[in-house]
C-alpha positions, 0 to 999 in steps of 0.5 A: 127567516131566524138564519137573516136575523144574526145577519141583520144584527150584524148589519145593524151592529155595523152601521152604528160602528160606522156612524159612531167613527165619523170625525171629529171637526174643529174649525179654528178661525182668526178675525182680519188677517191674510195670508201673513202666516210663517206657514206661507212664506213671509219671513216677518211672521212670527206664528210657530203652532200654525206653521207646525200644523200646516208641516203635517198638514195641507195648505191650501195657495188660494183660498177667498173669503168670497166678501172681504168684511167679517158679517157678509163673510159669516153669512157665506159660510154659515149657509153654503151660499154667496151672500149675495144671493141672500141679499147679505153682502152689505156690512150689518144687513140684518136680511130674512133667510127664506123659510125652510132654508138650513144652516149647516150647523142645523144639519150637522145637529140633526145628523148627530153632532154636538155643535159649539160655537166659541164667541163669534155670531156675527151671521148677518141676517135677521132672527134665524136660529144657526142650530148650536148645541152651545155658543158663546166664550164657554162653548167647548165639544167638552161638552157634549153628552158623552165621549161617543158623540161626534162633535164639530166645534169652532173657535175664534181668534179675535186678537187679531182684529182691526180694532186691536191694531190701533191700541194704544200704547202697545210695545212692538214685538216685530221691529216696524224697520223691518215690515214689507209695506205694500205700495199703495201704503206711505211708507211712514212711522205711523204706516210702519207702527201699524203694520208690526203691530198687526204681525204682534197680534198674529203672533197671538192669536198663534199662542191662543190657537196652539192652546186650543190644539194643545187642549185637544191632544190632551183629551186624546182627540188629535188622532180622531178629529179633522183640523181647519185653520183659517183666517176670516178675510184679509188683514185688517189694514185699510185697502185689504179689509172692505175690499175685493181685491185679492189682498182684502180676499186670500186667506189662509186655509190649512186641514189637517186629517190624522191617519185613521180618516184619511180616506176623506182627505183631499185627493191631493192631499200630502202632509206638509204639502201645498194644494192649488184647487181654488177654494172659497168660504162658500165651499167650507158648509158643504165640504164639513156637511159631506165630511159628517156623512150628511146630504148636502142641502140642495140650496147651498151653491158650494163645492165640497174640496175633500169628503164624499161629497167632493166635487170638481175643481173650479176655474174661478173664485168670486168676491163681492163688495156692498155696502160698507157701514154707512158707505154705499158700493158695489164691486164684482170680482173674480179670479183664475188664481194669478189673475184678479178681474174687478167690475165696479158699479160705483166708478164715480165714486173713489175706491176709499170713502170716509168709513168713520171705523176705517179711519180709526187706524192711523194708517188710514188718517195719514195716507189721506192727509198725504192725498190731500197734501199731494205728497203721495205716489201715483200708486199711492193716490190711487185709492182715494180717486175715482175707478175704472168701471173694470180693472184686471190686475197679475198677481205674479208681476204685480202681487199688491194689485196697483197697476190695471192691465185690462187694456193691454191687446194681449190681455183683451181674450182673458178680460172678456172670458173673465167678464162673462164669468162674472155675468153668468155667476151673478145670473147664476147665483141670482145677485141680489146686489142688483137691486139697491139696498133700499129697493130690495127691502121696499118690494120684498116686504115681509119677505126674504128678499131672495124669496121674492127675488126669484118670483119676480127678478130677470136676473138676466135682463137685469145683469145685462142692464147693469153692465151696459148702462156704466159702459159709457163705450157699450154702445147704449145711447142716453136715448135708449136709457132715457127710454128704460128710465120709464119702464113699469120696472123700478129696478129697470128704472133705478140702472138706466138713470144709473147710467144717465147720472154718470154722464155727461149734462145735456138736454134730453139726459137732463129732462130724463132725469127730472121726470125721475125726481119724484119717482115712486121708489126713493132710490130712483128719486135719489140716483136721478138727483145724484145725476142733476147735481153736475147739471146746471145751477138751477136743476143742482138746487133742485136736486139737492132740496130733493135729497134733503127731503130723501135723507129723513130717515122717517120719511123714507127709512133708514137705508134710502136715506143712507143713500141719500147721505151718501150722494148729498155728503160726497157731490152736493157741497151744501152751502151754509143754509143747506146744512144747517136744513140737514142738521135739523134731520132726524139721527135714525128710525125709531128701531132702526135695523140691527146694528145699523141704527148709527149710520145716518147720524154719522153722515149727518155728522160728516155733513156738518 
């Protein structure tokens, strides 16, 4: 027995020495910027730190934030999970995590690592714990109990934010002459001031990440720890940010691996190189989990890229659209790294809705001053009219996504496999987007939502549904939706009168969608008035003093009566008495959920 102890000490001895040369990991992030990084080719951009890492570094082509909006993308990456699968892809959700579930700052903590988060939370869900050692502007791995202890640390750049391009007075650095505008944006001085303004704020948010850097090598750490720099969604100009196209998904991804730990670089790695694997937020928790030399948590749905627990490289990305502020969508995406397929479940309803922050930037404010005066190019106009229920856009010959080739003969093979991809991946994942926001939070109850999704939902029943039932060429007829309006299920209930309330009047889809009217779930009351309110005069006042009795919020809560807001603000066109009934409607719950409580009042204001 004595000869196996020096070879169990020794075996001890190296285990430590192994677990004490983990690496070190420092995420740098940067709010609301895409890939306008000098780094990527765009001669307007003015970032040299950025640029100087991804020289010795590897930059990633194609990389989506999976949701194209700070909150939702936060609660991606935090938990290794589509938000959609948590019922967080809505803007200010404030959802319950299912018991037990871990976050991968928790595991990365239990592991060993001292965990900081500098300024930025944000996660979108409700009274979880992310399992920071220290967050806030004085988290630094500085400290951390001692020089032997691995640490993962983030810092976020927010001077790059939208709200810090519509400062004013600001002194141009980048001459606005010279800023590339895309198509769909008037090409204006307002337009033009926006821009160049967001490419100064680039330009610092490079100066504070090169501090951070520099700190790093001054702590003699640059030879020991893995760097990521990436952007949290795309620019914060209207049409990127709040949408799923690839302008509002592609960010900027760049890792850096120092020599002593490149055996756990990307099997492409190269410095100054260029990676086409197609990556997501999703991917980033299980990728810095294996990296830590922890077991990745069953329930989170990303691919490790690099690490021990890299995975196999993926055919598609996905995006997702909710509920943005007070405006209520839902928009599927997915892309193959040239093509882009988007699937819209709100077609009636106009790509740009009046989000009162959106129309903070001037940008915003003219382009729908020129709609509405008829001034703009059909690429322009676009946005502010209603959609196709799918569109397919190339990103080589048309990289500012205006131009729909989704009907082309040579393009019908592409679209259907990208369509399938995106059913089988809102199957697959367990969308809860599938279930109206209001709906999902009246039948979860106490629950986490995906806690009792999974109990209850056919998520491919549902999928299916969904599609069809907005499909007006699908085949399903208004009998058959006439007949699902009356299913024991209300989430059955809620898309077939969907699909009812985007076609045309007539009797029998008329007299289905009556009999909805006071449907027990709200949302399927107030879908079934959207529907009457292009019926005839009698049924539209119907309708309308049933969504008034819908959007008080202390009848009903807070997110059914946004919903009803939403439908009474953009089809009802109230008349003078309908108003002023509106006016009189309360502003918000007694405590609203987090961060939301201000949405109903600004509806009601937009009512006025």
């Amino acid at each position: 027995m004595k000869r196996f102890l020096p070879l169990l000490a020794l075996w001890l001895f190296s285990s430590v020495a192994v677990a004490d040369q983990r690496p070190n990991i420092l995420w740098l992030t940067s709010e609301d910027n895409g890939q306008e990084i000098g780094c990527y080719g765009d001669e307007y951009a003015d970032t040299p730190n950025i640029d100087a890492l991804a020289a010795k570094s590897l930059r990633y082509h194609t990389c989506w934030s999976n949701a194209p909006v700070c909150a939702p993308a936060r609660t991606t990456i935090i938990s290794g999970m589509y938000a959609t699968s948590l019922g967080g892809q809505h803007m200010r959700s404030g959802v319950k995590l299912p018991a037990g579930m871990k976050l991968y700052p928790q595991v990365l903590h239990e592991s060993g690592y001292y965990c900081t988060n500098h300024t930025k939370t944000d996660y979108n869900f409700d009274g979880a714990d992310a399992g920071w050692d220290d967050s806030g502007k004085k988290a630094h791995w500085r400290g951390r109990p001692s020089e032997d202890t691995p640490f993962f640390s983030i810092f976020n750049f927010t001077v790059s934010h939208e709200s810090k391009i519509r400062v004013r007075p600001h002194e141009l650095k980048h001459d606005p002459a010279k800023a590339q505008l895309p198509s769909y944006h008037p090409d204006t001085p307002e337009v033009r001031h926006d821009w160049a303004q967001y490419y100064d704020k680039i330009t610092e948010m490079d100066d504070d990440f090169g501090r951070v850097l520099n700190q790093l090598k001054q702590d003699g750490l640059d030879d020991s720890t893995i760097v990521f720099y990436y952007g949290d969604h795309g620019s914060g100009m209207p049409r990127s940010k709040r949408w799923p196209f690839d302008s509002g998904l592609r960010v900027p991804l760049v890792v850096h691996v120092p020599e002593k730990f490149r055996h756990l670089a990307p099997q492409d790695y190269m410095p100054g190189g260029v990676s086409q694997r197609l990556v997501s937020f999703v991917d980033l928790a299980p990728t810095v989990i294996g990296l830590a030399g922890a077991d990745v948590p069953a329930n989170m749905q990303g691919v490790a890229f690099m690490g021990p627990a890299e995975g196999p490289a993926k055919e598609y990305l996905f995006g997702y659209r909710g509920r943005m502020d007070e405006r209520i969508d839902m928009v599927r995406s997915c892309t193959d790294g040239r093509y882009v397929y988007m699937r819209h479940f709100y077609p009636e309803r106009p790509y740009l809705k009046h989000v009162s922050y959106m129309f903070e930037t001037p940008t915003t404010q003219v382009w729908k001053r020129m709609f509405d005066a008829g001034e703009l190019t059909e690429a322009q106009a676009k946005f502010w009219q209603s959609k196709p229920v799918e569109e397919l856009f190339d990103l080589q010959s048309d990289p500012d996504e205006t131009v729909n080739v989704a009907g082309l003969p040579e393009n019908a093979q592409r679209l259907a496999k990208m369509r399938t991809a995106i059913k089988q991946w809102m199957v697959s994942t367990a969308d809860l987007g599938l279930l109206p926001e209001a709906e999902m939070h009246r039948l979860a109850g106490d629950q986490a939502p995906r806690t009792w999704a999974l109990e209850h939902v056919n998520f491919q029943k549902l999928t299916r549904l969904a599609f069809a039932a907005l499909d007006t060429n699908s085949g399903v007829s208004n009998e058959r939706l006439a007949a699902l309006s009356n299913d024991p299920d209300s989430l059955v209930r809620w898309w077939a009168v969907r699909g009812l309330a985007i076609r045309p009047s007539d009797a029998g889809r008329d007299q289905a969608l009556v009999a909805r009217l006071q449907d027990e779930s709200p949302s399927v009351a107030i879908v079934a008035a959207d529907g009457l309110l292009n019926s005839s005069d009698d049924l539209r006042e119907q309708a309308t003093e049933r969504l008034i009795e819908l959007a008080d919020v202390n009848r009903v809560g807070h997110f059914a009566a946004v919903a009803a807001l939403n439908v009474l603000d953009m089809n009802a066109n109230l008349d003078a008495g309908g108003k002023r009934r509106v006016a009189k409607l309360p502003r918000q719950v007694k405590n609203p959920p987090t961060r939301v409580g201000g949405y109903v009042g600004r509806l009601l204001d937009g009512l006025q």
